[in-house]
C-alpha positions in Angstrom: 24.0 -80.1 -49.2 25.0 -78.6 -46.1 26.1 -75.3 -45.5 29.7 -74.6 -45.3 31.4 -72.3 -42.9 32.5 -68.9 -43.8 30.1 -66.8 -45.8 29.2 -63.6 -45.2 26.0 -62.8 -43.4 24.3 -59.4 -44.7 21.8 -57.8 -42.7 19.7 -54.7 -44.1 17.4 -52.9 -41.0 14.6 -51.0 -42.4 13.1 -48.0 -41.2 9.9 -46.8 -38.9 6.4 -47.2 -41.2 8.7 -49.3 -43.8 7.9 -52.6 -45.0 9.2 -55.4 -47.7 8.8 -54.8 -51.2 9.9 -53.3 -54.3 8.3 -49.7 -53.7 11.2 -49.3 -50.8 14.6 -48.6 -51.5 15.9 -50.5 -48.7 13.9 -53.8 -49.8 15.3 -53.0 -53.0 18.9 -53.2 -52.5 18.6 -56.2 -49.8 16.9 -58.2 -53.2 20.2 -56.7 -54.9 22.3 -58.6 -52.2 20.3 -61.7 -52.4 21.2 -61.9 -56.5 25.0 -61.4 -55.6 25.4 -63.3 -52.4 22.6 -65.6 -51.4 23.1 -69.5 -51.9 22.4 -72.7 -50.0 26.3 -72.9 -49.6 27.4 -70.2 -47.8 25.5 -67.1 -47.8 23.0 -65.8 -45.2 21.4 -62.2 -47.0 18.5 -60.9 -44.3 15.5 -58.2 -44.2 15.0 -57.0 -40.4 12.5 -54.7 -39.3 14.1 -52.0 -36.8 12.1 -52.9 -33.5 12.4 -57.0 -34.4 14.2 -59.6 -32.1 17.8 -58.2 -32.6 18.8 -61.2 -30.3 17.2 -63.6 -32.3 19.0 -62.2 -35.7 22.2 -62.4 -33.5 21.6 -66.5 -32.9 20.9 -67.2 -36.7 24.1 -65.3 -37.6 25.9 -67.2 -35.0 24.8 -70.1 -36.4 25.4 -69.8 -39.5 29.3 -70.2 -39.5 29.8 -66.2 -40.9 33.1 -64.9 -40.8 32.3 -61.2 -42.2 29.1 -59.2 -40.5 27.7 -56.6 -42.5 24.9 -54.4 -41.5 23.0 -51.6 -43.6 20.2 -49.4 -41.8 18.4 -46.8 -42.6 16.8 -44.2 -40.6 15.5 -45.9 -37.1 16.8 -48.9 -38.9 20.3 -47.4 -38.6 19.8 -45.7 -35.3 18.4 -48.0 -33.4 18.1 -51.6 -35.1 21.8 -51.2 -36.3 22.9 -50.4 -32.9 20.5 -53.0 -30.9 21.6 -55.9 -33.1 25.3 -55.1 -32.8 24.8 -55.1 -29.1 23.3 -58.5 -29.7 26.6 -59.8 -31.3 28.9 -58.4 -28.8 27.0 -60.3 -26.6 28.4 -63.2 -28.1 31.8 -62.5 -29.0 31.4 -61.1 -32.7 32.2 -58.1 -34.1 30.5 -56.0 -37.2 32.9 -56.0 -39.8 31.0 -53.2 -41.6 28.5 -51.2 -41.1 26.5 -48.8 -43.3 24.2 -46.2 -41.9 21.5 -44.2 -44.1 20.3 -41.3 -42.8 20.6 -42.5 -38.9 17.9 -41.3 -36.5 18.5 -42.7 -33.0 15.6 -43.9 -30.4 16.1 -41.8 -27.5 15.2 -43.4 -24.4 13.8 -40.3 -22.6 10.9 -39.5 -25.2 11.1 -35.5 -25.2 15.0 -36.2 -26.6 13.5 -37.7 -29.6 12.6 -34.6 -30.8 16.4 -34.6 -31.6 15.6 -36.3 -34.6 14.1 -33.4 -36.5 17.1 -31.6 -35.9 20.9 -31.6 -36.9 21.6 -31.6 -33.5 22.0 -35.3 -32.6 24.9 -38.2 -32.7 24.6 -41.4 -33.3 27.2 -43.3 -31.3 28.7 -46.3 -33.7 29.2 -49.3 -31.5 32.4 -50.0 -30.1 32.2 -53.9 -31.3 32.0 -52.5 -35.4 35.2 -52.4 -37.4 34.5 -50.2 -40.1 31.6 -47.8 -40.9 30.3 -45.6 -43.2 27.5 -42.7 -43.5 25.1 -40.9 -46.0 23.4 -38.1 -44.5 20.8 -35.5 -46.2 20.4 -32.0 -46.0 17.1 -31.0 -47.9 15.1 -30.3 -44.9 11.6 -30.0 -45.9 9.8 -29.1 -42.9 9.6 -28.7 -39.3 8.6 -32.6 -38.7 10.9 -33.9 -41.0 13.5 -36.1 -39.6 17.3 -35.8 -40.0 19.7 -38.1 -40.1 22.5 -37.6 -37.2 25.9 -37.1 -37.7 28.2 -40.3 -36.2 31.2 -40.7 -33.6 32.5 -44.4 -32.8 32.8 -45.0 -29.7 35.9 -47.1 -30.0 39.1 -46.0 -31.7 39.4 -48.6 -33.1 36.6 -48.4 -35.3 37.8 -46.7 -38.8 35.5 -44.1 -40.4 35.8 -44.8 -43.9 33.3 -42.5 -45.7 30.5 -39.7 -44.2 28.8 -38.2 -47.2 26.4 -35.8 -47.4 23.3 -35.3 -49.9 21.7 -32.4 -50.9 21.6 -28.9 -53.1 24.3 -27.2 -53.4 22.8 -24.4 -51.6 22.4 -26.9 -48.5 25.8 -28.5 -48.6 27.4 -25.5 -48.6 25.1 -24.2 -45.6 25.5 -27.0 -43.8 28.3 -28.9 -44.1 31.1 -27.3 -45.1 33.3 -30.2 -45.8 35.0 -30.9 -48.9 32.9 -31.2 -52.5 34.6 -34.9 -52.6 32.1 -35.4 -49.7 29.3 -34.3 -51.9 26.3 -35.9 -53.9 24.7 -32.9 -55.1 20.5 -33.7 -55.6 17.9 -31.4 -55.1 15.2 -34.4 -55.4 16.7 -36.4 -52.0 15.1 -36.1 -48.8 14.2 -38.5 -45.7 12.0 -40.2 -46.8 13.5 -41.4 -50.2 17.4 -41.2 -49.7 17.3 -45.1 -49.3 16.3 -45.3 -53.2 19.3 -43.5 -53.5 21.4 -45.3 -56.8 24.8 -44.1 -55.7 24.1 -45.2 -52.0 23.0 -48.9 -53.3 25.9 -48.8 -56.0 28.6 -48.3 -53.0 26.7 -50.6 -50.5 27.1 -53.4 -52.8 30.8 -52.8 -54.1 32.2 -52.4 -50.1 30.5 -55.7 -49.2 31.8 -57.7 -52.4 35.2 -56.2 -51.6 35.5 -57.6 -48.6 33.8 -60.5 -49.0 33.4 -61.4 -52.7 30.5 -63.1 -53.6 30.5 -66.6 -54.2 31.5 -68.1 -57.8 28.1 -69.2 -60.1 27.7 -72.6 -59.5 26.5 -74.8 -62.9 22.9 -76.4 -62.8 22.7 -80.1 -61.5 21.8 -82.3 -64.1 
């Protein structure tokens, strides 16, 4: 049967060291999106690594007829595959109709700024070609080479901000961010390197994409 125009395509980027499998979080909830959304019809559900060929994911999305874009990364998934393969559609006309970004670390081109990402002091820039985005950020430090994920500022205004969320003690969320407790996931066990296992990230990853573009209806067996 061929496949018919107007699926979603749902891209998850995973981070530097991580591979594909059920011990990472990130592999876990792409498998997650393959049970709600994958099918011959319409679907196309996809597990990128963060330094792959962006330009290459771009074509197959292009191709496959998908009116709604969603990318998840996490860490250099986030701040750099995220931002490399939305470049990659812009390139050819498309937008990101959502984007979800875990813990961002950018790739800084000059290699002393990537020290940045042990620190709080870095932005990650969301592309200007991305609709909609939202942010889960940790504050459980553990050490001086543990990475951070970056706070994030669009870079278009047109791009709506609809969630930054922050994960941590108490102790730490009230050290350092300072926002409202609504803005809170209070976890003294989360930290880099696990906050894509997060349940509550996975839980509202899934229920954005499905409400703006529902998964398709069970289809009956062939006889």
């Amino acid at each position: 049967m061929p496949k018919q125009r107007g699926g979603a395509a749902i891209v998850f980027i995973n981070g530097w060291g991580q591979g594909a499998g059920p011990g990472e979080g990130l592999y876990r909830l792409y498998d997650w999106a393959c049970d709600r959304w994958y099918d011959q019809r319409r679907d196309l559900v996809l597990y990128r690594t963060h330094n792959g060929n962006h330009a290459e994911t771009a074509d197959l999305i292009q191709a496959s007829g998908a009116v709604h874009i969603a990318l998840t990364g996490y860490s250099r998934g986030a701040g750099r595959g995220c931002t490399e393969l939305a470049a990659a559609l812009a390139d050819r006309g498309r937008v990101v109709d959502q984007m979800f970004l875990i813990d961002p670390v950018p790739r800084y081109r000059l290699i002393p700024a990537n020290f940045l990402s042990l620190t709080r002091l870095g932005t990650y820039e969301v592309p200007a070609n991305v609709l909609w985005a939202m942010s889960w950020r940790q504050v459980n430090k553990r050490g001086p080479f543990d990475p951070v994920g970056h706070k994030i500022k669009p870079v278009s205004e047109a791009t709506k901000i609809a969630g930054e969320f922050y994960l941590g003690t108490k102790a730490n969320l009230e050290k350092h961010v300072g926002h409202s407790e609504s803005n809170w996931i209070v976890d003294y066990t989360v930290h880099h390197s696990n906050i894509d296992d997060h349940p509550r990230i996975h839980e509202r990853v899934i229920a954005s994409i499905a409400q703006k573009s529902p998964p398709p209806e069970p289809m009956p067996c062939a006889a």
